[in-house]
C-alpha positions in Angstrom: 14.6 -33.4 -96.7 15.7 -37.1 -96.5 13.2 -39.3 -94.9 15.9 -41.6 -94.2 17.8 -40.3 -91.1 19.9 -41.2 -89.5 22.1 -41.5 -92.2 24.4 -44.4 -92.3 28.3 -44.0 -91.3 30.6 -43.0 -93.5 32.7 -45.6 -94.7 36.2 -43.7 -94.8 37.1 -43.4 -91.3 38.4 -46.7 -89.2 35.3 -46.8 -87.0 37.4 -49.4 -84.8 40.3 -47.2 -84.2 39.5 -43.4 -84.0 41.4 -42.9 -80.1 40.3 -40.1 -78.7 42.0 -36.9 -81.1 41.6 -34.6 -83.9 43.1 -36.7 -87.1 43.8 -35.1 -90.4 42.4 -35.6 -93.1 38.7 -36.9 -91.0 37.2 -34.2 -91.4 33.2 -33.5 -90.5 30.8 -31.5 -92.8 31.1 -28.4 -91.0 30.5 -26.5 -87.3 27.8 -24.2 -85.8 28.1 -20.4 -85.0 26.2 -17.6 -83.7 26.9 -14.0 -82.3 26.0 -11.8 -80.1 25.7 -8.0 -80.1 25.9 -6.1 -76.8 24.3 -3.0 -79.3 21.0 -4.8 -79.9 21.1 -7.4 -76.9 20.5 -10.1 -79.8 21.6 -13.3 -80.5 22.0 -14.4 -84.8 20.7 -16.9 -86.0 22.5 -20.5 -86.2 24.7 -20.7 -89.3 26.5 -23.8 -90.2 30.1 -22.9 -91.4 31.3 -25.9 -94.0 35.0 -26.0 -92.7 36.7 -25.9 -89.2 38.1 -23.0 -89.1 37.2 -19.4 -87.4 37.3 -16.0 -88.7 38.2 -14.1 -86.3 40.3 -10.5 -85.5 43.3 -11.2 -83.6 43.0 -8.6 -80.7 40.0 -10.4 -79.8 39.3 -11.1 -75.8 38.9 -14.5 -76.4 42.6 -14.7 -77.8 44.3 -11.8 -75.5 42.8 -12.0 -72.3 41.4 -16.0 -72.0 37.4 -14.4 -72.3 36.3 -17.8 -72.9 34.6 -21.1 -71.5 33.4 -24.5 -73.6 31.8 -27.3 -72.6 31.7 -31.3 -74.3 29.1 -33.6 -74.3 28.2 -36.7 -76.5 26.1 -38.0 -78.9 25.5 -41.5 -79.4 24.0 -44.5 -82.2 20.9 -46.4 -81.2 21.2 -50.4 -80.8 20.3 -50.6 -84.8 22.2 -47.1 -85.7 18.6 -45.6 -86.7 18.5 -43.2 -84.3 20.6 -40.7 -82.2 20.4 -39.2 -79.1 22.6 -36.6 -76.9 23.1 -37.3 -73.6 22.2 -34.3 -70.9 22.5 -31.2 -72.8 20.5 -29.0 -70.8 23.0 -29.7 -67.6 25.6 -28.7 -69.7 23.8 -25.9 -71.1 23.6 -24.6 -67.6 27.1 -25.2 -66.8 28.3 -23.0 -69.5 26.0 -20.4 -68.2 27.7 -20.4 -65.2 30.9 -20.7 -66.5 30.0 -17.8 -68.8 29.0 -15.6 -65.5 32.9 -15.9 -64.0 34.3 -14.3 -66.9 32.2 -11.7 -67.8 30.3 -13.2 -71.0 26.1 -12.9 -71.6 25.0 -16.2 -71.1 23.3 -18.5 -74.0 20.2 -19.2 -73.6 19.4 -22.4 -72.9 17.3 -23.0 -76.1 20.2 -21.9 -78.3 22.5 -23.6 -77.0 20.6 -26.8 -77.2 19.2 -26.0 -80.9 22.9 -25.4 -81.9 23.9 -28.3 -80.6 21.1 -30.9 -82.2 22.2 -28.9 -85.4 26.0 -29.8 -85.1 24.7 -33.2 -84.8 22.2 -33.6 -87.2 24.3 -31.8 -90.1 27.0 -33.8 -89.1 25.2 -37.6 -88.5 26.8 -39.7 -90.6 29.8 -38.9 -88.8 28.4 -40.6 -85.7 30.5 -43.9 -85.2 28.2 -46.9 -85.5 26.9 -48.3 -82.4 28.9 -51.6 -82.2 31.8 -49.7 -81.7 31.0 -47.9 -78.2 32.4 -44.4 -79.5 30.2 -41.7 -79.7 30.7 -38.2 -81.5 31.9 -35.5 -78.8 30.5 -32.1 -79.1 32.7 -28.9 -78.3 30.6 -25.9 -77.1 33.1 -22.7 -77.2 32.0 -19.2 -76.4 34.8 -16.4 -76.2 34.9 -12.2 -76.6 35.1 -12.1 -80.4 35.5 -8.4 -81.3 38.3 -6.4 -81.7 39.4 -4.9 -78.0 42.4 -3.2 -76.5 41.5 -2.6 -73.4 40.3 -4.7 -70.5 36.8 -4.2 -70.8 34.2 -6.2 -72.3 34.2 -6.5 -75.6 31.1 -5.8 -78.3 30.4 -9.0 -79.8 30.5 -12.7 -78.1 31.0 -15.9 -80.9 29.1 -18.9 -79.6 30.4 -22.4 -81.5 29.9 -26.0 -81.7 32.0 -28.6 -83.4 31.9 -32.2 -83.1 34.2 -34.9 -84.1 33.7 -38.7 -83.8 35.9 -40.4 -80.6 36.5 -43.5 -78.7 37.6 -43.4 -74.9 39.8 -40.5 -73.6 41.9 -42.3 -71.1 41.0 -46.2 -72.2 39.7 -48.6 -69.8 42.6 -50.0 -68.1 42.8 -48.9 -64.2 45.4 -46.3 -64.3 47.7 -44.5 -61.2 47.3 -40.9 -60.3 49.6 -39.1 -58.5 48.6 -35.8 -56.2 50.0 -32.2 -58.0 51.8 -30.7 -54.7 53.9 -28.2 -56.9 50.5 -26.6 -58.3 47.9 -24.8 -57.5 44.8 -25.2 -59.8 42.2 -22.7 -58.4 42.4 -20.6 -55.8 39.5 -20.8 -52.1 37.6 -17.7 -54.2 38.9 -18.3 -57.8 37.5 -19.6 -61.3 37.6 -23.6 -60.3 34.1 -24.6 -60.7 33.8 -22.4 -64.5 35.0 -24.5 -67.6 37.4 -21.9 -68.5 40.6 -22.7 -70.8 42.8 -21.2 -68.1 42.0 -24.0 -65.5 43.5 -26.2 -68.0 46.5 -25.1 -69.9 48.6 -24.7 -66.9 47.8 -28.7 -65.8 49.7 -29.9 -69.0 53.4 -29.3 -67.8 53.0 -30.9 -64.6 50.5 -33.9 -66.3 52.8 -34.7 -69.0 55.9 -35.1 -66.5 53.5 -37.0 -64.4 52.4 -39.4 -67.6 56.4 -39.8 -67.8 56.5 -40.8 -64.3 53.8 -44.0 -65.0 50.9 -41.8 -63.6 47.9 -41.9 -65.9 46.3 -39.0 -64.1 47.1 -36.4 -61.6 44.4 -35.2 -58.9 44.2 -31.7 -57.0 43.9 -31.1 -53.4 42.4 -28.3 -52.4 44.7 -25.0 -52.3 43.6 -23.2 -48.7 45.2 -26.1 -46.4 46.2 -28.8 -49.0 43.6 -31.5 -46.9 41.0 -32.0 -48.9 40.0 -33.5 -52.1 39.0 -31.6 -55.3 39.3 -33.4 -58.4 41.2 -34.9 -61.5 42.8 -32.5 -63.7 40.7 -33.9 -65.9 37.9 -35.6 -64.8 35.2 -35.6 -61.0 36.6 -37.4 -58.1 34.2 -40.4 -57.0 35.3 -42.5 -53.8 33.2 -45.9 -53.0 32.7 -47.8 -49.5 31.7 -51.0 -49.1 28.9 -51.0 -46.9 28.3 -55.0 -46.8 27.4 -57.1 -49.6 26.2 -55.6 -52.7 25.5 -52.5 -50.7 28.2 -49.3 -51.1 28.3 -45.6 -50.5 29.2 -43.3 -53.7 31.4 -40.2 -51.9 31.8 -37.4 -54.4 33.7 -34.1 -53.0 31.6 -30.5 -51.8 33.8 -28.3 -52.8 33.0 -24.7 -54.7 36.1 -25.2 -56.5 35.7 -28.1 -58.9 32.9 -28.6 -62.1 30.0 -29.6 -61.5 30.4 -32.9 -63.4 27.6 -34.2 -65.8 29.2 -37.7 -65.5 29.4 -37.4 -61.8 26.0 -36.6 -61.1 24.5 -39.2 -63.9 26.7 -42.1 -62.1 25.2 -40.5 -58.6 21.5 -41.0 -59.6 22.3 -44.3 -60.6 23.8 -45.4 -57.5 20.8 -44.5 -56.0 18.5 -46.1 -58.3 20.1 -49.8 -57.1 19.8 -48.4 -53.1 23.2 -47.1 -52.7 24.3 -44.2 -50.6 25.4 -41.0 -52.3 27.3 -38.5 -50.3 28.7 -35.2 -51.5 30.5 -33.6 -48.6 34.0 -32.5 -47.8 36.7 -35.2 -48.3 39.6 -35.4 -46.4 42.8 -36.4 -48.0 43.6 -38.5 -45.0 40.0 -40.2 -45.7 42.0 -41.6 -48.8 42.7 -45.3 -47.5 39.0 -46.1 -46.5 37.9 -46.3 -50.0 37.6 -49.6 -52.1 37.3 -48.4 -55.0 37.9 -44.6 -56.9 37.4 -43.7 -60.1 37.2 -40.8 -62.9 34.4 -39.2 -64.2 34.0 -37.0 -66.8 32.7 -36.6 -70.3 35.7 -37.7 -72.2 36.6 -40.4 -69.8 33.3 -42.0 -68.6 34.4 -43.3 -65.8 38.0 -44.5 -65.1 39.6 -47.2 -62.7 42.0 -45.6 -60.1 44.5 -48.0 -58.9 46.5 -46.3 -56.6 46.8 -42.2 -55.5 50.3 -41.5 -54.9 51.5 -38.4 -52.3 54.9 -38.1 -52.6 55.9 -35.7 -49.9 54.1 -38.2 -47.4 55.8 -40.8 -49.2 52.2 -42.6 -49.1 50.5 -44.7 -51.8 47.0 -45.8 -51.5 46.0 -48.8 -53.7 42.3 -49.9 -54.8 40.4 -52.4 -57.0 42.0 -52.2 -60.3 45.9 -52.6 -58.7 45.9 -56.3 -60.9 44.7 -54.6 -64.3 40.9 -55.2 -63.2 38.6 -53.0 -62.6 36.7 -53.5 -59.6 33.2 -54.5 -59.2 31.3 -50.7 -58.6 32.8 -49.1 -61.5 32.0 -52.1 -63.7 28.1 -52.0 -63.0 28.3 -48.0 -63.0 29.8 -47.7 -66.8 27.8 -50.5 -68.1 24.9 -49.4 -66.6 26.1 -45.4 -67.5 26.7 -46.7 -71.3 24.0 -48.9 -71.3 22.0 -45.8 -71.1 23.6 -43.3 -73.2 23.4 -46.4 -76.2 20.2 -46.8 -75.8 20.6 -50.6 -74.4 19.3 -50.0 -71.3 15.8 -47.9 -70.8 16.0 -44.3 -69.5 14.2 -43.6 -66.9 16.2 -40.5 -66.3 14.8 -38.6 -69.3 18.6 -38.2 -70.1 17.9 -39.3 -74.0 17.3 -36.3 -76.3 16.9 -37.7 -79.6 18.1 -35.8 -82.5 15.8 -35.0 -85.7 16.6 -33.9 -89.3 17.8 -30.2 -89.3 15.3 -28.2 -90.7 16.6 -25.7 -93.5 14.6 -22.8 -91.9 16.4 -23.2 -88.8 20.2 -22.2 -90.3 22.1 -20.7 -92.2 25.0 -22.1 -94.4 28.2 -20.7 -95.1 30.6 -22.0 -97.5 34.3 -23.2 -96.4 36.5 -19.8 -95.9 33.6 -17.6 -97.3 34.0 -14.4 -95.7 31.4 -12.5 -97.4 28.9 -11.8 -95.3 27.5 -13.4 -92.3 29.6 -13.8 -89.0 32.0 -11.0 -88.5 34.2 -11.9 -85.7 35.2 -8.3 -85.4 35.8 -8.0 -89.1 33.6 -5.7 -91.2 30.1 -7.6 -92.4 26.2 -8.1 -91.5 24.5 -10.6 -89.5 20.6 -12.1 -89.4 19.6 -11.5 -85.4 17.3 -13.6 -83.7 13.9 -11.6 -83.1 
């Protein structure tokens, strides 16, 4: 092994305008994949696949029936882009364990899930922008029913997969307008809102995209039962602020059993309270809306994300905050900075959030070739696999 790593960026990608997307043509080293076997209880081992694509049989439950959660996290450059750390992946570890649970698929542990991670990284680090930029490299956790199945029961085998790809910011860093969905329900009092499941999403993108038409840079969800309370962002957690005097404000962020349990969220909430703010998360009321002086966006893609103004049109009300003039307002400014600060390794973490990524170690993984389907996963499709003991 290299005893140089990090390595340094690769020098054919734009590292000062990658946006937030898949581009063609930038493509990483390769993704992560594992199995499991409902026969032998057994997870494989890690192998790392050298191209981006799945091998996979197409009456699988993942592809029929929507068997299948994901998660994304980041992973960022130090100061001097010698080292790199991921930000929190044990939360989201457990977030896809409970996602996992609403749709009928065995967990990952949480060991797995972390080492396949810190793999996807670590085979892929020189495609972690440099730290000057303020991108990071987003990592895509996907586990779905992968075996062949008719009928609706649960399948054989489960395919647990991580890809990353290098981004900058999701929604930018401009205050944007949201505007309330009234037309759509996204998850019913006893439904599948707080799991990370593909079919929370998909239905969102009509209604979003006429919305983005519309000047709204993001639409937010009430909840479904009586249409009075807040949930959350179609794509991102709900945060309200209060001023509470000088220097002194109250972080509201909505109880509700129907929205994700947002990494971003809870990371700005702990550091509210580290400067001797108030954090609340109870019920909020939609008619609560106009007390708040500021409201923003969080979420793994997005950070955190200036709200201007929440728009209900069948009330015919508009609520403006700080950010109405193109600026953000002051909370949200000291939040990301301090939120990025953290995850770049600028500011110390006291949180223990930093988990700082080492060489991959041959004996930990496998390696499969780009479209090799020899042996190794199977996907539903004839072959052998190595199982963990």
């Amino acid at each position: 092994m290299s005893s140089s790593f990090p390595p340094p960026c690769v020098n054919t990608i734009d590292w000062d305008d990658i946006g937030f997307r898949v581009r063609e043509g930038d493509k990483v080293n390769g993704h992560i994949e594992a199995s499991y076997s409902v026969k032998t209880g057994k997870w494989t081992q890690p192998e790392f696949v050298e191209d981006p694509f799945l091998r996979i049989h197409g009456m699988a439950p993942g592809l029929n029936y929507g068997q299948q959660c994901y998660e994304g996290l980041k992973a960022f450059r130090g100061p001097e882009d010698n080292t790199i750390s991921i930000f929190r992946s044990t939360k989201n570890a457990a977030r896809m364990q409970h996602s996992a649970s609403f749709i009928s698929i065995p967990e990952v542990p949480v060991e797995l899930f972390n080492k396949c991670v810190h793999l996807a990284v670590s085979l892929n680090a020189e495609f972690v922008p440099p730290h000057r930029t303020g991108a990071a490299m987003y990592i895509r956790p996907l586990l779905f029913g992968s075996s062949a199945q008719l009928g609706l029961s649960p399948p054989e085998e489960y395919t647990f997969v991580v890809y990353v790809l290098p981004v900058g910011v999701y929604h930018g860093v401009h205050p944007v307008a949201a505007l309330i969905l009234e037309d759509f329900d996204r998850a019913a009092p006893e439904g599948t809102g707080s799991a990370k499941v593909g079919g929370n999403y998909a239905p969102v993108l009509r209604f979003s995209e006429r919305a983005r038409n519309e000047g709204f840079g993001i639409t937010l969800h009430l909840d479904s039962q009586s249409r009075t309370m807040i949930d959350e962002f179609s794509t991102s957690g709900f945060v309200g602020v209060k001023e509470d005097g000088q220097d002194k404000y109250t972080i509201v962020v909505p109880d509700s059993k129907n929205v994700i349990k947002s990494v971003t969220s809870d990371s700005v909430c702990e550091i509210a309270k580290s400067f001797g703010w108030k954090v609340e998360c109870r019920e909020i009321k939609y008619d609560e809306l106009p007390t708040f002086s500021e409201v923003m966006a969080a979420g793994t893609a997005a950070a955190l994300v200036p709200i201007k103004s929440i728009t209900m049109r069948s009330r015919n009300d508009e609520f403006k905050y700080h950010g109405g003039d193109g600026e953000p307002g002051p909370v949200v400014i000291k939040l990301l900075s301090t939120l990025k600060g953290i995850q770049q390794g600028k500011i110390k973490d006291t949180f223990g959030w930093l988990d700082p990524v080492e060489q991959a170690r041959p004996s930990d993984y496998s390696v499969r070739g780009g479209r090799d389907t020899g042996t190794g996963r199977t996907n539903g499709v004839d072959g052998t696999v190595d199982e963990l003991p």
